[in-house]
N, C-alpha and C positions, 0 to 999 in steps of 0.2 A: 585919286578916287576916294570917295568918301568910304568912314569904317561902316558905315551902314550899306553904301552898297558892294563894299570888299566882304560884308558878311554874306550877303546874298549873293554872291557871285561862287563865295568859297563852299555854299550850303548848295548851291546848286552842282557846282562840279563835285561836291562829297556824296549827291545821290546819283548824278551819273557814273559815278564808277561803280556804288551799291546795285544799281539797277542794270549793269551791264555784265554781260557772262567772261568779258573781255576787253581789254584796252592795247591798244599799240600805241606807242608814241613815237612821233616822225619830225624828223626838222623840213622847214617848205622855205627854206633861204632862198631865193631867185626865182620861184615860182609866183605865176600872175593869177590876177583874179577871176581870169576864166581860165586858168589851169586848175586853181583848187574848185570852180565851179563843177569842172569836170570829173574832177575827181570825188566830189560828193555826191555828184549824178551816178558814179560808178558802185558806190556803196551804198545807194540807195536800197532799204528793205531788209540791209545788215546789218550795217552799221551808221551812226552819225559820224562825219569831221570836225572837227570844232578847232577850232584856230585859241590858245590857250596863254597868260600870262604864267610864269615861272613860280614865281612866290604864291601865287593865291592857290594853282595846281599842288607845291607843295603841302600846304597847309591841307586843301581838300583829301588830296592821298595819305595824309595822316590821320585826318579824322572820319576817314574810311577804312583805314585798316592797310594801305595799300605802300607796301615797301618797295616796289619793285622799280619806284622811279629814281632812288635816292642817288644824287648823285649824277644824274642825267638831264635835269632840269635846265637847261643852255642851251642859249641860243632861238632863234625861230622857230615855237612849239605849236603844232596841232597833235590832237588825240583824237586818234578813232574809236570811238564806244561801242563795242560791239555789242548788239543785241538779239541780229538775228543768228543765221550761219557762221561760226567760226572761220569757219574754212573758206568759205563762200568770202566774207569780207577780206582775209589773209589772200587771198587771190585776186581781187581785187586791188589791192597795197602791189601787192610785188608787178603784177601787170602793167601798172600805170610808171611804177618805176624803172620798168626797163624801158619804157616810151619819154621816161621824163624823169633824166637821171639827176637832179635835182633834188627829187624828195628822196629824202634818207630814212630810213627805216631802221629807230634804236632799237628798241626793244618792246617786253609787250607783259603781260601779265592774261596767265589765262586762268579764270576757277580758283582764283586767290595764290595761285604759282606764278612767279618769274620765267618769260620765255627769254632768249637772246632771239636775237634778227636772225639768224641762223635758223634756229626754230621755228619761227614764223614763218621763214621759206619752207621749210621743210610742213610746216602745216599745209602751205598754199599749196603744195604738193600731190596733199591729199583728197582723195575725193568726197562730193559733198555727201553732205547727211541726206541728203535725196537718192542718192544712189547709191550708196552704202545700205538704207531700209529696202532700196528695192530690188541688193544683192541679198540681203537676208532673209529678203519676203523669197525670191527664189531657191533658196536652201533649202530653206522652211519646206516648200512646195515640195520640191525634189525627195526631202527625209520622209515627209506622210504620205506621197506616191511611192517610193519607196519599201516603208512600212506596210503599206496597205498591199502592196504587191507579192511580201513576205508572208502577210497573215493569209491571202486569197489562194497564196502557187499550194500549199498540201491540200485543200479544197481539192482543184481545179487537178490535180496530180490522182486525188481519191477517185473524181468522177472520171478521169481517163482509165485509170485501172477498172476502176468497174465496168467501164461499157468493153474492155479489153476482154475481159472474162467473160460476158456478155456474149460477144460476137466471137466468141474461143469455144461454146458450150454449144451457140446455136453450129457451129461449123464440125462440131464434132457430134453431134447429136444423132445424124443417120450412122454415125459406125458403131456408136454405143447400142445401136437396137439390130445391128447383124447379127449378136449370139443371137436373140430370143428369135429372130426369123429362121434361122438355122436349126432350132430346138426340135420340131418335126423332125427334121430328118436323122439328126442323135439316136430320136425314139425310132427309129425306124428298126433296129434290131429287135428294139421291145417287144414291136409288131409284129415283126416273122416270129416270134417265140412257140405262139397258139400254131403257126404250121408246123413248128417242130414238132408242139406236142403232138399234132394231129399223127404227123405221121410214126408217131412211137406206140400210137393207140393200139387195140386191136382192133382185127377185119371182124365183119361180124360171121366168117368163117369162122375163127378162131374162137370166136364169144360159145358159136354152136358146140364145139369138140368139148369134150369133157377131158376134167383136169387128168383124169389117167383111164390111160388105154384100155378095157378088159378084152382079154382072146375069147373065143368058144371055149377054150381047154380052160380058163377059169371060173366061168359062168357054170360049166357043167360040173365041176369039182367042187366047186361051191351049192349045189345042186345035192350030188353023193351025200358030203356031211350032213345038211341036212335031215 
């Protein structure tokens, strides 16, 4: 290969790794060209595959910044660039590999860190970024139905207690007004009072007599002095 197009070759692998959230590097020793077709059919919208020379991939992972191949560069190289899903492409990788034990799975570089193949399983493991936002989106829901239910219950607690009282006031309201229906007949002694006095009055017999007696024998002696 010419130095002019080992330049462009190495400028180009040094921006897919910049441009990529992630890289796994796999060996594809005995695999056909519609196994790895299929295998880039599978990582379509995640990631690319790309079938890779050793030397020129070293140079580009240097002048990317990318250590995590050092040393692994051997043998029959493709790289997966991951651009979409992480995980989404890590499941992808390991899927196709238990169908097509063939491709080896070294290792990988995620976020500018070194994964081991261990880890990458362990990614594939996990669930996608799709369903992860739309376990969080239902948290979410769950905290401000929630919340909202906490700020509404002393409300909704207030207007029970009030209509409690309510229908406690109207249910007790005829016994509250038995005194005062009762009150007449309280006064009912008040009333006989005026017959007492009546009868303590005098007759108007009584009114006629004069307050002291006189005899003839004082009228007449009364008479003599004279």
């Amino acid at each position: 290969m010419a130095t002019a197009e080992k330049q462009a070759a190495i400028a180009e692998l040094a921006d897919s790794f910049r441009g990529s959230s992630a890289a796994v590097l796999t060996e594809y020793r005995g695999l056909t060209v519609k196994q790895l077709s299929e295998l880039r059919g599978s990582l379509r919208g995640h990631a690319t595959y790309a079938v890779v020379k050793n030397t020129l991939t070293q140079l580009a992972a240097k002048e990317a910044g990318v250590t995590a191949f050092d040393g692994q560069l051997v043998g029959p190289t493709a790289i997966a660039f991951v651009t979409g899903d992480p995980v989404e492409a890590a499941k992808g990788l390991r899927d196709f590999a238990r169908t097509n034990p063939l491709l080896v799975i070294k290792g990988g570089v995620l976020d500018g860190k070194a994964m081991t193949a261990a880890e990458i399983t362990t990614l594939a493991d996990l669930e996608s970024r799709e369903v992860l936002l739309a376990k969080l989106a239902g948290a979410m829901n769950a905290t401000l139905t929630k919340a909202v239910y906490l700020f509404a219950a002393p409300l909704s607690q207030s207007a029970r207690l009030i209509e409690a009282l309510r229908a406690k006031r109207e249910a007790e309201g005829p016994q509250d007004a038995a005194p005062e229906d009762a009150a007449p007949q309280d006064a009912a002694p008040q009333d006989a009072a005026p017959q007492d006095a009546a009868a303590e009055s005098t007759t108007p017999e009584d009114a006629a007599a004069p307050a002291v007696e006189s005899t003839p024998q004082d009228v007449a002696t009364g008479g003599d002095t004279a």
